[in-house]
NUNULO-609794 format. One record per residue (C-alpha): chain; x, y, z. Coordinates in steps of 0.2 Angstrom, whole numbers, plus 5000, padded with zeros to 4 digits. Example, Ala and Ser with C-alpha at 12.3 -4.5 7.8 and 13.67 -1.06 7.14 Angstrom:
<dozas>
<doza mol="A" east="5062" north="4978" up="5039"/>
<doza mol="A" east="5068" north="4995" up="5036"/>
</dozas>
This chain:
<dozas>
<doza mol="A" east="5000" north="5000" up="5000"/>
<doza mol="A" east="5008" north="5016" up="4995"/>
<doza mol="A" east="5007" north="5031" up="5007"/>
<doza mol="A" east="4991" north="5041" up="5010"/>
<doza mol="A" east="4993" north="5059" up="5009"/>
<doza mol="A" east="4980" north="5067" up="5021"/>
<doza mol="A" east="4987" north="5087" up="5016"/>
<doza mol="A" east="4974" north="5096" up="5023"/>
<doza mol="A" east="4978" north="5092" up="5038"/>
<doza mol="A" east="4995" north="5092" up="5036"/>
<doza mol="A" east="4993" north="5110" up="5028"/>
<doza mol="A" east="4983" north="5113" up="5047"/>
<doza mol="A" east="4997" north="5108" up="5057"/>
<doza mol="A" east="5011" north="5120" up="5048"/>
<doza mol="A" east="4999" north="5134" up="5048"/>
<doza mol="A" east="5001" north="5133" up="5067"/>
<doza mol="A" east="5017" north="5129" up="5069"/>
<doza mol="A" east="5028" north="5141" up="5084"/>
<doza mol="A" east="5012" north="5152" up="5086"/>
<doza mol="A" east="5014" north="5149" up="5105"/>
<doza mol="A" east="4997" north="5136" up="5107"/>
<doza mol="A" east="4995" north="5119" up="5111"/>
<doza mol="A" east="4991" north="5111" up="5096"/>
<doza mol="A" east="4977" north="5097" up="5099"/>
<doza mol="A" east="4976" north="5083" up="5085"/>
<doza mol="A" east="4958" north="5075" up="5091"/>
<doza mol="A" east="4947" north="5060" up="5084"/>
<doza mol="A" east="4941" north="5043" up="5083"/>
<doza mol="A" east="4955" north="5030" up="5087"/>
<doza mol="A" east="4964" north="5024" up="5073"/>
<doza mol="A" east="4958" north="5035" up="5062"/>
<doza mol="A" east="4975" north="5040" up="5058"/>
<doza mol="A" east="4980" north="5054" up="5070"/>
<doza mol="A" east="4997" north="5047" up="5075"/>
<doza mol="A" east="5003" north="5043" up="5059"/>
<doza mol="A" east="4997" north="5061" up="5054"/>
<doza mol="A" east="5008" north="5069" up="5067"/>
<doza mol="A" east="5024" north="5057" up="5070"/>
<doza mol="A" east="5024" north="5051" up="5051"/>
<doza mol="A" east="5018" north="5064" up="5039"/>
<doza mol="A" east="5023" north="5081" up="5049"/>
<doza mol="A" east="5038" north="5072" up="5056"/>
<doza mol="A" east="5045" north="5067" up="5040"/>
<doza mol="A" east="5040" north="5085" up="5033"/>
<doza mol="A" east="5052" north="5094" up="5048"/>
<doza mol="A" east="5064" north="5082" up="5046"/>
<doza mol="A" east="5065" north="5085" up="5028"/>
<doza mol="A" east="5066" north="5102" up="5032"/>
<doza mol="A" east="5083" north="5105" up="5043"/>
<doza mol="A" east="5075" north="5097" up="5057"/>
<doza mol="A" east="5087" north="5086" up="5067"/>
<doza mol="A" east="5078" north="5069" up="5074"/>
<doza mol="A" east="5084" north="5073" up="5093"/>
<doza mol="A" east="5075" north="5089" up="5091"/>
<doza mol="A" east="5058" north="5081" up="5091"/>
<doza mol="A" east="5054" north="5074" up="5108"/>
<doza mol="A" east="5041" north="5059" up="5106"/>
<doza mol="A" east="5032" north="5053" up="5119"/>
<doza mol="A" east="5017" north="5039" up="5117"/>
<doza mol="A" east="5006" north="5037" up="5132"/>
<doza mol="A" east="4996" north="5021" up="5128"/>
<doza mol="A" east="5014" north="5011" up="5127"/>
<doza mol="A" east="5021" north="5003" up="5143"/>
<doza mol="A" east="5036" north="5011" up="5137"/>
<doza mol="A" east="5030" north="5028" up="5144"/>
<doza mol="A" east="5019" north="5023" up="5155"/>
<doza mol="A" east="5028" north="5035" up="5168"/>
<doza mol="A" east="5024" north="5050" up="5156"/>
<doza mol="A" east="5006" north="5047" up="5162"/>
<doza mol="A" east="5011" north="5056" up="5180"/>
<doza mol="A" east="5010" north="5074" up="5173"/>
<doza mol="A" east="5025" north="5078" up="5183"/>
<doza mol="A" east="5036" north="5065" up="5176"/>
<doza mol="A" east="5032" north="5071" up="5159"/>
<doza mol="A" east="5033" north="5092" up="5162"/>
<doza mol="A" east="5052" north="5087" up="5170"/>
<doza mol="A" east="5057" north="5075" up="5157"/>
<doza mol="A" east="5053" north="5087" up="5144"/>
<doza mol="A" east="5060" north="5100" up="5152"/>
<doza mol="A" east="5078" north="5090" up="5157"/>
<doza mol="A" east="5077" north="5093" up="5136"/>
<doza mol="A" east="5074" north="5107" up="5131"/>
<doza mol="A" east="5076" north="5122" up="5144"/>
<doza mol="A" east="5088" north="5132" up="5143"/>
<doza mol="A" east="5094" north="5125" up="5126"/>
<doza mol="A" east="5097" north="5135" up="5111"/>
<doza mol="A" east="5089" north="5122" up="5099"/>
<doza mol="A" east="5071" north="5122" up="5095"/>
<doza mol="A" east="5059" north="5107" up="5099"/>
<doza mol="A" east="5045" north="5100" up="5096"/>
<doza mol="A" east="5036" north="5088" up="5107"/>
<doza mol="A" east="5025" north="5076" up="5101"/>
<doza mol="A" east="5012" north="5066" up="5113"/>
<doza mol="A" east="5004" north="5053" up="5109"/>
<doza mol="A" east="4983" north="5046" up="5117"/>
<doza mol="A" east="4982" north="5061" up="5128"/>
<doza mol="A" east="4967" north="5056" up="5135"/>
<doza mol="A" east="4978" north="5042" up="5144"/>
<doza mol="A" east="4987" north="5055" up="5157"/>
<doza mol="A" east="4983" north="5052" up="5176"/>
<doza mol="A" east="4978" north="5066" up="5187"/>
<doza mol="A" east="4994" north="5066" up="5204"/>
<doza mol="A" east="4992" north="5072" up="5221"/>
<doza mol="A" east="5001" north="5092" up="5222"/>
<doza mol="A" east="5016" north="5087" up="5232"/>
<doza mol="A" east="5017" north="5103" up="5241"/>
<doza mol="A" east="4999" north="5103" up="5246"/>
<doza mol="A" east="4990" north="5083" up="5243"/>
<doza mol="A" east="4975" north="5088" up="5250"/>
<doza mol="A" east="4972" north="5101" up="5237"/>
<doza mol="A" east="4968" north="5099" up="5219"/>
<doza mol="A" east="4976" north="5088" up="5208"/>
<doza mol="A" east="4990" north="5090" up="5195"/>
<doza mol="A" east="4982" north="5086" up="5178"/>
<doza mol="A" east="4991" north="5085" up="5161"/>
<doza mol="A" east="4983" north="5103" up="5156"/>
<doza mol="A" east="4997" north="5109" up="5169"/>
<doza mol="A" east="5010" north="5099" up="5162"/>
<doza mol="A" east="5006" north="5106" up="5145"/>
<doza mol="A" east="5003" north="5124" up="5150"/>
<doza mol="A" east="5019" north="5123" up="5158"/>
<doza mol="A" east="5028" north="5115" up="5144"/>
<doza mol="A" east="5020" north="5127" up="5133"/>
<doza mol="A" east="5029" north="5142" up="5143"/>
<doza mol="A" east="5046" north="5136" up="5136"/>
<doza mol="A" east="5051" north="5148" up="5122"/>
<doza mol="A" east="5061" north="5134" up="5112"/>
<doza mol="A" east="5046" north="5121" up="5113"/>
<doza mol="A" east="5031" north="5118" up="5100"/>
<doza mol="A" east="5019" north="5107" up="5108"/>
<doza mol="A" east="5006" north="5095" up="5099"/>
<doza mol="A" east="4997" north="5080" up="5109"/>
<doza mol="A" east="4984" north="5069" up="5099"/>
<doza mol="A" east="4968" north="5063" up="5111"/>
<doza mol="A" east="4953" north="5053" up="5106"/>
<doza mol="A" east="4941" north="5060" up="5120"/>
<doza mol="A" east="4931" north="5074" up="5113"/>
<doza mol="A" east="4926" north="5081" up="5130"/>
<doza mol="A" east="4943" north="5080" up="5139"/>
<doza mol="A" east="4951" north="5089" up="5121"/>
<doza mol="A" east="4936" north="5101" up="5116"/>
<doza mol="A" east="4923" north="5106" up="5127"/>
<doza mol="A" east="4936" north="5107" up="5143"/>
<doza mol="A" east="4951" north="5110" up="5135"/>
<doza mol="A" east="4945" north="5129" up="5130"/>
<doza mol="A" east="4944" north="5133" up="5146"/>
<doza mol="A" east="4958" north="5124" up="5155"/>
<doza mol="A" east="4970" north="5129" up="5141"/>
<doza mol="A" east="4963" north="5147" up="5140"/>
<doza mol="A" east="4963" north="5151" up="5124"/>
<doza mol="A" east="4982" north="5143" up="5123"/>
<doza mol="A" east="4977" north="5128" up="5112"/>
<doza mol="A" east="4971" north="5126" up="5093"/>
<doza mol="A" east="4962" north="5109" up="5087"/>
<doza mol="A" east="4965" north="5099" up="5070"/>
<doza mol="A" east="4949" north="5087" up="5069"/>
<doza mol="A" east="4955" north="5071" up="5062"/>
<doza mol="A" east="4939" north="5061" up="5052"/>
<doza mol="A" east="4942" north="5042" up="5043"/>
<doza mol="A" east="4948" north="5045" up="5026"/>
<doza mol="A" east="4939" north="5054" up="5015"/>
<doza mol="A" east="4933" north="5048" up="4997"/>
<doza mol="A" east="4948" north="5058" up="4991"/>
<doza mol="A" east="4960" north="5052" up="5002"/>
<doza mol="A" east="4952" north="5034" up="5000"/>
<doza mol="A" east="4952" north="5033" up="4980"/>
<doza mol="A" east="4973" north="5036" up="4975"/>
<doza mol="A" east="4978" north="5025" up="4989"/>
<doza mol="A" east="4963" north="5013" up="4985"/>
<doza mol="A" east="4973" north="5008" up="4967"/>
<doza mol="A" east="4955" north="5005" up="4960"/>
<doza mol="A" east="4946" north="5012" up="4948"/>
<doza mol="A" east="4931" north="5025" up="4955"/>
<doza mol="A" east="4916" north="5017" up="4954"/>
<doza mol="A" east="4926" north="5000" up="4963"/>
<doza mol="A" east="4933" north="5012" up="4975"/>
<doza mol="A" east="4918" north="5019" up="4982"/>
<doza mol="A" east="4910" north="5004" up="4983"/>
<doza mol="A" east="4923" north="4997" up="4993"/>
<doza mol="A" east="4924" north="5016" up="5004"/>
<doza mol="A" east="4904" north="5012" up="5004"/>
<doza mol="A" east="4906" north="4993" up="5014"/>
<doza mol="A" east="4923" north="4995" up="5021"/>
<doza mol="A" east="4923" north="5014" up="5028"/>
<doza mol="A" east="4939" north="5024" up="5028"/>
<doza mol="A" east="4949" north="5019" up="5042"/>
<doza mol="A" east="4966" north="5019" up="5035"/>
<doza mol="A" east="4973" north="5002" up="5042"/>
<doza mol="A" east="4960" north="4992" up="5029"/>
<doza mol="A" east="4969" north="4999" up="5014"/>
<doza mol="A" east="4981" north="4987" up="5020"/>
<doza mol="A" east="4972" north="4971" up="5024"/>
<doza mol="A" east="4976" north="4957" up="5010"/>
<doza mol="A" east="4958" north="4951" up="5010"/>
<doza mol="A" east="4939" north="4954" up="5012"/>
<doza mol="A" east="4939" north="4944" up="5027"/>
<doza mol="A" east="4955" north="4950" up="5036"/>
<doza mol="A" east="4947" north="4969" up="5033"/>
<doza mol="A" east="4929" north="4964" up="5040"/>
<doza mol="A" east="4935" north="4955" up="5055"/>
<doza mol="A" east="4949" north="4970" up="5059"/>
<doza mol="A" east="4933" north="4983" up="5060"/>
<doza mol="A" east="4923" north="4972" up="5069"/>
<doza mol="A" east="4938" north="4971" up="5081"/>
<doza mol="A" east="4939" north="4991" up="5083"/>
<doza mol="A" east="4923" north="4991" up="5090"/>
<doza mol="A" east="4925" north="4975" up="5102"/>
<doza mol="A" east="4942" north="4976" up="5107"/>
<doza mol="A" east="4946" north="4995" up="5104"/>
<doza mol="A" east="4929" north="5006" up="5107"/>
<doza mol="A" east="4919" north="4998" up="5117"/>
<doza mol="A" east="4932" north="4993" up="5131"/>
<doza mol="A" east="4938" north="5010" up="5131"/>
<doza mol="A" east="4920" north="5017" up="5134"/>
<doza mol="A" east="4916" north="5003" up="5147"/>
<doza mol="A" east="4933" north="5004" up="5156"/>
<doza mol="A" east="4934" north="5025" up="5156"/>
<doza mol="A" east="4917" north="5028" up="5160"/>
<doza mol="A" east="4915" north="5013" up="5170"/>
<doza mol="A" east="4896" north="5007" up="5162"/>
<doza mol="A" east="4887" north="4994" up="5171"/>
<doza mol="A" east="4875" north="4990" up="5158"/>
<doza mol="A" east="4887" north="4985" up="5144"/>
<doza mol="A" east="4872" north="4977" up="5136"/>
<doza mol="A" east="4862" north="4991" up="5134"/>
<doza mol="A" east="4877" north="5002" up="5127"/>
<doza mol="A" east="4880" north="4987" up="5116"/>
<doza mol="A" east="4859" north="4987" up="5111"/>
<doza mol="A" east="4859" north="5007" up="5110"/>
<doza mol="A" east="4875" north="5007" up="5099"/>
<doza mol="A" east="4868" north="4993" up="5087"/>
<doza mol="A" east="4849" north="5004" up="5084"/>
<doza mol="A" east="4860" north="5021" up="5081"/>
<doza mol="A" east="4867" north="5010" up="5067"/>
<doza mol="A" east="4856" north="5003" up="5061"/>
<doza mol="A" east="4846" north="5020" up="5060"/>
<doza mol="A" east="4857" north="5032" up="5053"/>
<doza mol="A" east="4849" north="5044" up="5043"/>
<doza mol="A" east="4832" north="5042" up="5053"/>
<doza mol="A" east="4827" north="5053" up="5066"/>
<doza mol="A" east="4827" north="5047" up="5084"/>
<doza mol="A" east="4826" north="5051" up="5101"/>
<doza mol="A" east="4832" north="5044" up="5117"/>
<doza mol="A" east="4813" north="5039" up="5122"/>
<doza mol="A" east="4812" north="5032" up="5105"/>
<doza mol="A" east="4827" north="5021" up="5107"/>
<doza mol="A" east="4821" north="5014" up="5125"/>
<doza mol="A" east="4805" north="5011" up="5118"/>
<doza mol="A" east="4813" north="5001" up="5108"/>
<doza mol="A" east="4824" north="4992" up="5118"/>
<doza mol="A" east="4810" north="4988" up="5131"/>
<doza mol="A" east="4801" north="4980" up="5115"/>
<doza mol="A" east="4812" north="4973" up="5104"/>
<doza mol="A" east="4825" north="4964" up="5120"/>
<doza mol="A" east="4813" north="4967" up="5133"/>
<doza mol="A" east="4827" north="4977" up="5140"/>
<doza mol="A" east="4821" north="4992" up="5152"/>
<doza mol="A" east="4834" north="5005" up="5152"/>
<doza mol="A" east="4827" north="5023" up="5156"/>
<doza mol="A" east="4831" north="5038" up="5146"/>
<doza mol="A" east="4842" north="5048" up="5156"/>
<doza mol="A" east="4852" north="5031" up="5154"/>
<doza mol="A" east="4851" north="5030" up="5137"/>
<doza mol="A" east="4855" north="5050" up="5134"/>
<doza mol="A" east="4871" north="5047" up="5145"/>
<doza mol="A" east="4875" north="5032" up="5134"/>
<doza mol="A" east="4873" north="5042" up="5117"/>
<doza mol="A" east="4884" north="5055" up="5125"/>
<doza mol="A" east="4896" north="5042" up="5130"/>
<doza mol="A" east="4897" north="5037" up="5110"/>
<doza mol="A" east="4898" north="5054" up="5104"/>
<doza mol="A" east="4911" north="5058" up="5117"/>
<doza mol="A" east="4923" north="5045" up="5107"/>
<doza mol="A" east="4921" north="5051" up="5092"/>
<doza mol="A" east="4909" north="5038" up="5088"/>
<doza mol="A" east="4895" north="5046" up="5083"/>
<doza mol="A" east="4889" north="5064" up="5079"/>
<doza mol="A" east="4872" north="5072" up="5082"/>
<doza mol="A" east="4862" north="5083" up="5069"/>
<doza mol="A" east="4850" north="5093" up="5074"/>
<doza mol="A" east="4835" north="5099" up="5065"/>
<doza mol="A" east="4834" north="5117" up="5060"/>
<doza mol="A" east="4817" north="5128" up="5057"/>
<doza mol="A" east="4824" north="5136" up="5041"/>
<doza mol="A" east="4810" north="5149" up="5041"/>
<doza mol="A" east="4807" north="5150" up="5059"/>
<doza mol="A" east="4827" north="5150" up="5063"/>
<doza mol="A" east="4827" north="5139" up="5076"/>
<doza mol="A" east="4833" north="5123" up="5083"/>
<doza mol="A" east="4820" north="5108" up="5089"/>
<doza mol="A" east="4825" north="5098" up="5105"/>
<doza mol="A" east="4820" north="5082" up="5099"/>
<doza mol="A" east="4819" north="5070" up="5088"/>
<doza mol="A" east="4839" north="5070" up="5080"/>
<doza mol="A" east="4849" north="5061" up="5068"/>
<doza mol="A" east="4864" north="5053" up="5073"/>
<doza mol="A" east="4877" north="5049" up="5058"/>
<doza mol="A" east="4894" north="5036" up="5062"/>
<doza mol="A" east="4909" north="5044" up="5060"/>
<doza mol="A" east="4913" north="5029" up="5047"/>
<doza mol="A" east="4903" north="5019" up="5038"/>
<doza mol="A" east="4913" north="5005" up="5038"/>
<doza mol="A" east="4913" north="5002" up="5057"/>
<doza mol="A" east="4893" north="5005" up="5057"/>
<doza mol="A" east="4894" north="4991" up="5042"/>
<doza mol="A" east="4904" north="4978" up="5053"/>
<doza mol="A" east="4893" north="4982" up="5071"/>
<doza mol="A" east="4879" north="4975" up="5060"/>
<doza mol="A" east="4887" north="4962" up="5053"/>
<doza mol="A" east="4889" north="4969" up="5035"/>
<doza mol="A" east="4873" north="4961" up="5033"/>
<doza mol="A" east="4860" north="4981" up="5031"/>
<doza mol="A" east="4866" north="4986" up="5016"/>
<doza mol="A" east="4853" north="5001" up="5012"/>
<doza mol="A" east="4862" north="5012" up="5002"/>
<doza mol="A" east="4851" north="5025" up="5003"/>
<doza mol="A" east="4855" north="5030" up="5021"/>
<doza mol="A" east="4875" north="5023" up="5019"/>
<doza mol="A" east="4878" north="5038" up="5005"/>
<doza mol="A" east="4869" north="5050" up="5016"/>
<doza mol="A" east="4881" north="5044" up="5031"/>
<doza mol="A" east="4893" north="5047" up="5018"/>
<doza mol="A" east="4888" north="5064" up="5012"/>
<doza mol="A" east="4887" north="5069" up="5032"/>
<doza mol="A" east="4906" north="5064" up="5035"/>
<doza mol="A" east="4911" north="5074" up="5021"/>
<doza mol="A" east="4904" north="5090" up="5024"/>
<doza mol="A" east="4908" north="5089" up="5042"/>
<doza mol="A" east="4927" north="5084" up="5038"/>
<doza mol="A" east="4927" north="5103" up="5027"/>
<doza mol="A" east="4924" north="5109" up="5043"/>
<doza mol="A" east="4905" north="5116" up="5039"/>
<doza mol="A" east="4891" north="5116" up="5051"/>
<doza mol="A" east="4878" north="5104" up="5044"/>
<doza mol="A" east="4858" north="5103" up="5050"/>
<doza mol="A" east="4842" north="5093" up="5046"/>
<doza mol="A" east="4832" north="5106" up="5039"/>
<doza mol="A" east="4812" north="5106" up="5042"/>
<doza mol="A" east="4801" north="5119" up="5032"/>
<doza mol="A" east="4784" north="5117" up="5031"/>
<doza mol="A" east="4769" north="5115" up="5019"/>
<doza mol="A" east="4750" north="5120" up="5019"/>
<doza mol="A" east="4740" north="5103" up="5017"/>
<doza mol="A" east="4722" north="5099" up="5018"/>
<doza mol="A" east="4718" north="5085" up="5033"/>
<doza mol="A" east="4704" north="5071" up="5032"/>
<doza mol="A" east="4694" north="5084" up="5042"/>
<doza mol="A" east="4695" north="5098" up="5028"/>
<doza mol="A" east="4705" north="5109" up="5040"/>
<doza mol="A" east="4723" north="5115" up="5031"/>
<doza mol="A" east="4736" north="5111" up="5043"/>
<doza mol="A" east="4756" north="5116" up="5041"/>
<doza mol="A" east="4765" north="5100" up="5038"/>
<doza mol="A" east="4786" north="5098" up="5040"/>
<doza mol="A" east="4795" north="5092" up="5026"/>
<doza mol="A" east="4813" north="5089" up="5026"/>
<doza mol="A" east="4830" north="5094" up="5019"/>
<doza mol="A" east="4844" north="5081" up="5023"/>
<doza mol="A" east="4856" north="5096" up="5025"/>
<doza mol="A" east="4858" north="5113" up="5029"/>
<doza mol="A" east="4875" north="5118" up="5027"/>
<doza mol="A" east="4881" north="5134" up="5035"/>
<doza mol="A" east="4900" north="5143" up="5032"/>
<doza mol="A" east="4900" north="5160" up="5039"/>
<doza mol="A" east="4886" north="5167" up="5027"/>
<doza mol="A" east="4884" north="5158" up="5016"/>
<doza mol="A" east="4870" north="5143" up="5014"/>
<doza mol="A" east="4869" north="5126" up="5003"/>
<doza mol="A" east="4853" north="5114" up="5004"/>
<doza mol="A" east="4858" north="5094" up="4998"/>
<doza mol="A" east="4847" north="5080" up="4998"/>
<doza mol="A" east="4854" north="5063" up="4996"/>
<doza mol="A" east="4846" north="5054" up="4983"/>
<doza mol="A" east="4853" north="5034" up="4977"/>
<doza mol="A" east="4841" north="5035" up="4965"/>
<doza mol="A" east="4826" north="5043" up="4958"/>
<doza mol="A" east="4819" north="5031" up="4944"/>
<doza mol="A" east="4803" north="5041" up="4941"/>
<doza mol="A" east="4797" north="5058" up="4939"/>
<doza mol="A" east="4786" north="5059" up="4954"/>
<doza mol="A" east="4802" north="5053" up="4965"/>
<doza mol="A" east="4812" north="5065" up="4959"/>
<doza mol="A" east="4797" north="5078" up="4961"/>
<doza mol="A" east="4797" north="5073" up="4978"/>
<doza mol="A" east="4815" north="5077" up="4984"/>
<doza mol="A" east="4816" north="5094" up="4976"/>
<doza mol="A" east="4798" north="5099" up="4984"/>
<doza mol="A" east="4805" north="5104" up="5000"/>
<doza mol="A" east="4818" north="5115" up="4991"/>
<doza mol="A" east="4805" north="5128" up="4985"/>
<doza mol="A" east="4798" north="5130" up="5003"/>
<doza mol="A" east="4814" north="5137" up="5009"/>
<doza mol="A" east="4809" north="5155" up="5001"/>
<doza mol="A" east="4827" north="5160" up="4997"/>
<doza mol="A" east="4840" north="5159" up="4984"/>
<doza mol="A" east="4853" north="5149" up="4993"/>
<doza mol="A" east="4860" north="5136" up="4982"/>
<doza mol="A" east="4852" north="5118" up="4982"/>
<doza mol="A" east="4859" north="5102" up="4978"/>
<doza mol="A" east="4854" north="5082" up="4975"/>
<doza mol="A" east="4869" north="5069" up="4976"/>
<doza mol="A" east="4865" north="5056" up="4966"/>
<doza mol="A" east="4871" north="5039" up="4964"/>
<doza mol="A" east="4861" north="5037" up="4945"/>
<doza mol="A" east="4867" north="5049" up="4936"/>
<doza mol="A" east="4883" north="5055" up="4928"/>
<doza mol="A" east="4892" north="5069" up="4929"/>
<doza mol="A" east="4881" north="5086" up="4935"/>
<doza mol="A" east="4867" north="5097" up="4927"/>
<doza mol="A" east="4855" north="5109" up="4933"/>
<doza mol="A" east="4835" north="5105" up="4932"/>
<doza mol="A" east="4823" north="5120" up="4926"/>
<doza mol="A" east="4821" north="5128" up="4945"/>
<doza mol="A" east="4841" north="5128" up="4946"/>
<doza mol="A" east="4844" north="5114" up="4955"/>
<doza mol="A" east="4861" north="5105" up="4953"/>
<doza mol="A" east="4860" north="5087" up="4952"/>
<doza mol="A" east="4875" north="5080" up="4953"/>
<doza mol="A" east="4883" north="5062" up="4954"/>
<doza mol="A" east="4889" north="5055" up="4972"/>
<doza mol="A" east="4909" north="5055" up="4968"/>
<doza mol="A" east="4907" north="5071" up="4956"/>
<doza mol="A" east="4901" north="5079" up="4975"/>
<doza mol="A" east="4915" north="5069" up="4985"/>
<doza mol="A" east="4930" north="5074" up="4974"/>
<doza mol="A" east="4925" north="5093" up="4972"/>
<doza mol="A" east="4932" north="5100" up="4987"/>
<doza mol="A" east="4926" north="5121" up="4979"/>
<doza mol="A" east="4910" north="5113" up="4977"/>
<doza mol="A" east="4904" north="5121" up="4995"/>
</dozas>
């Protein structure tokens, strides 16, 4: 397998460099972070005048540094380095996530030493760029902004892209996104030698990798409803759901009573690994957001393909899974949109009825409307997923991703309609 290029992000992380901030590489597990930052950038500084003893490289979830866990040790091995020293260096650590919290020896009974004051110490050290990759989003986002205080800036790994995915796939593009379409983008399948080998190495992630993790950090006691709650959210993506919803369905389906709030916490459990993400739906016209119901898309397809067994193969709601990862990857805010229509109820009475747009896509100003289409094979199907696009009462641009036609066109009301891996590869598109 030849070398995957993942520039973008490799374009992030030399934006960033020596600007004085913690840079924080975050995603799913495997999905490639470390091989971004001690491969891809590494090789780039050292290609670049960069001696290897300047980079200081330290991997947390190997017994080999398993010391570099006790905040202290690390900030006073990094330091035995580089302070005081004319060189510059970069320090590299590796599964964040994984530092322990140590008593303050000059006051145990006080608060704890965590690896944000490693890192904002470290970060003091004029000579030292500081970059640390983490697979917990609420450790490396959410508290992170405050415990870093502005000090920190975040590249967002995602599973390869279809563009990443097709050069180093060595196929053709329609085989390539049918394999991107079963097998998902973690980069390590690239390099399985078989069908089986890859199938049984994402089943794995999620039994050996994701689910311990989540059981062991968050120490879940019903690890038979996570494993129930995570198998509906795949099998539902692209449908809109709740947590009620789901433990309806749990108590009828498995006769398995888990309440809500158990169930939310769970959800939140997932999204927290990077497992899953939530899109909300958005009142276009009224400009708001709705609490409830959500859609919840897998941050790879591939590893939602192999919890189920690779046995739900409905193509409809894998391209819109699809469609999801790639315009969160671009960085752009995506929504369910909801607009509404007058229609005429048994009764006579004309009532507002929501229809809905699979995506609102936002970028500062600017707006796109998509909707995921496989296929439209009659006039009235294809009537149907444009409706919802007239209701919106603006001009922003609307778009249908399609698996059954080629190329792009627009239809008489201006609608682009444009094929699947036309919409994947076109990174100017949005």
């Amino acid at each position: 397998m030849e070398e995957i290029l993942r520039n973008g992000y490799l374009e992030q992380l030399l934006s960033y460099r020596w600007n004085g901030q913690v840079k924080v590489i975050t995603g799913i597990r495997r999905c490639g972070k470390s091989y971004l930052l001690r491969r891809l950038f590494r090789n780039y500084l050292l290609g670049h005048g960069v001696r290897e003893e300047q980079i200081i490289s330290v991997e947390l979830d190997l017994t080999r540094d398993i010391r570099f866990r006790n905040p202290l040790e690390l900030s006073a091995y990094v330091r035995g380095i580089a302070e005081g020293k004319k060189d510059e260096y970069y320090l590299f650590v590796d599964e964040i996530q994984m530092s322990d919290e140590t008593a303050n020896p000059y006051n145990p009974a006080g608060k704890k030493i965590t690896f944000y004051d490693a890192l904002n110490d470290l970060r003091s050290l004029p000579n030292l760029d500081v970059y640390v990759t983490g697979s917990n989003s609420k450790m490396l986002s959410s508290d992170i902004l405050t415990e870093f205080r502005g000090r920190s800036d975040e590249i967002r790994v995602h599973p390869l892209s279809f563009s990443e995915f097709l050069p180093a796939s060595g196929c053709g593009r329609d085989e390539a996104f049918e394999q991107y379409a079963f097998y998902g983008g973690m980069p390590f399948v690239l390099s399985r030698p078989n069908e089986a080998a890859k199938m049984n190495y994402l089943k794995s992630l999620f039994s050996e990798v994701y689910l311990k993790d989540i059981v062991e950090r968050k120490k879940i006691e019903r690890e038979d409803a996570l494993g129930m709650i995570l198998d509906l959210l795949c099998s539902s993506v692209g449908s809109l759901t709740n947590p009620a919803k789901i433990t309806d369905s749990l108590k009828s389906r498995s006769r398995v009573s888990v309440s809500p709030n158990t169930v939310r916490a769970y959800i939140s459990h997932l999204e927290d690994a990077f497992l899953f993400s939530e899109s909300k739906r958005y009142d276009v016209k009224g400009k708001s957001y709705f609490d409830y119901p959500s859609k919840y898309y897998c941050e790879d397809v591939g590893l939602r393909n192999a919890r189920l067994g690779f046995r739900q193969q409905e193509m409809t709601h894998i391209m819109e899974n699809i469609i999801y990862n790639e315009l969160v990857s671009r960085g752009l805010s995506v929504d369910v949109g909801v607009v509404f229509a007058r229609t005429v109820n048994d009764k006579g009475s004309s009532v507002r009825s929501p229809r809905e747009i699979d995506f609102v896509v936002n970028s500062g100003g600017r707006r796109v409307y998509i909707q995921s289409a496989y296929a439209m094979e009659t006039p009235e199907k294809a009537a149907a997923e444009a409706r919802p696009f007239a209701l919106t009462g603006d001009s922003f641009p609307k778009i249908i991703v399609r698996r059954d036609t080629a190329g792009r066109w627009y239809d008489e009301s201006g609608v682009l309609n444009i094929n699947v891996m036309d919409f994947l590869l076109d990174k100017n598109l949005i």
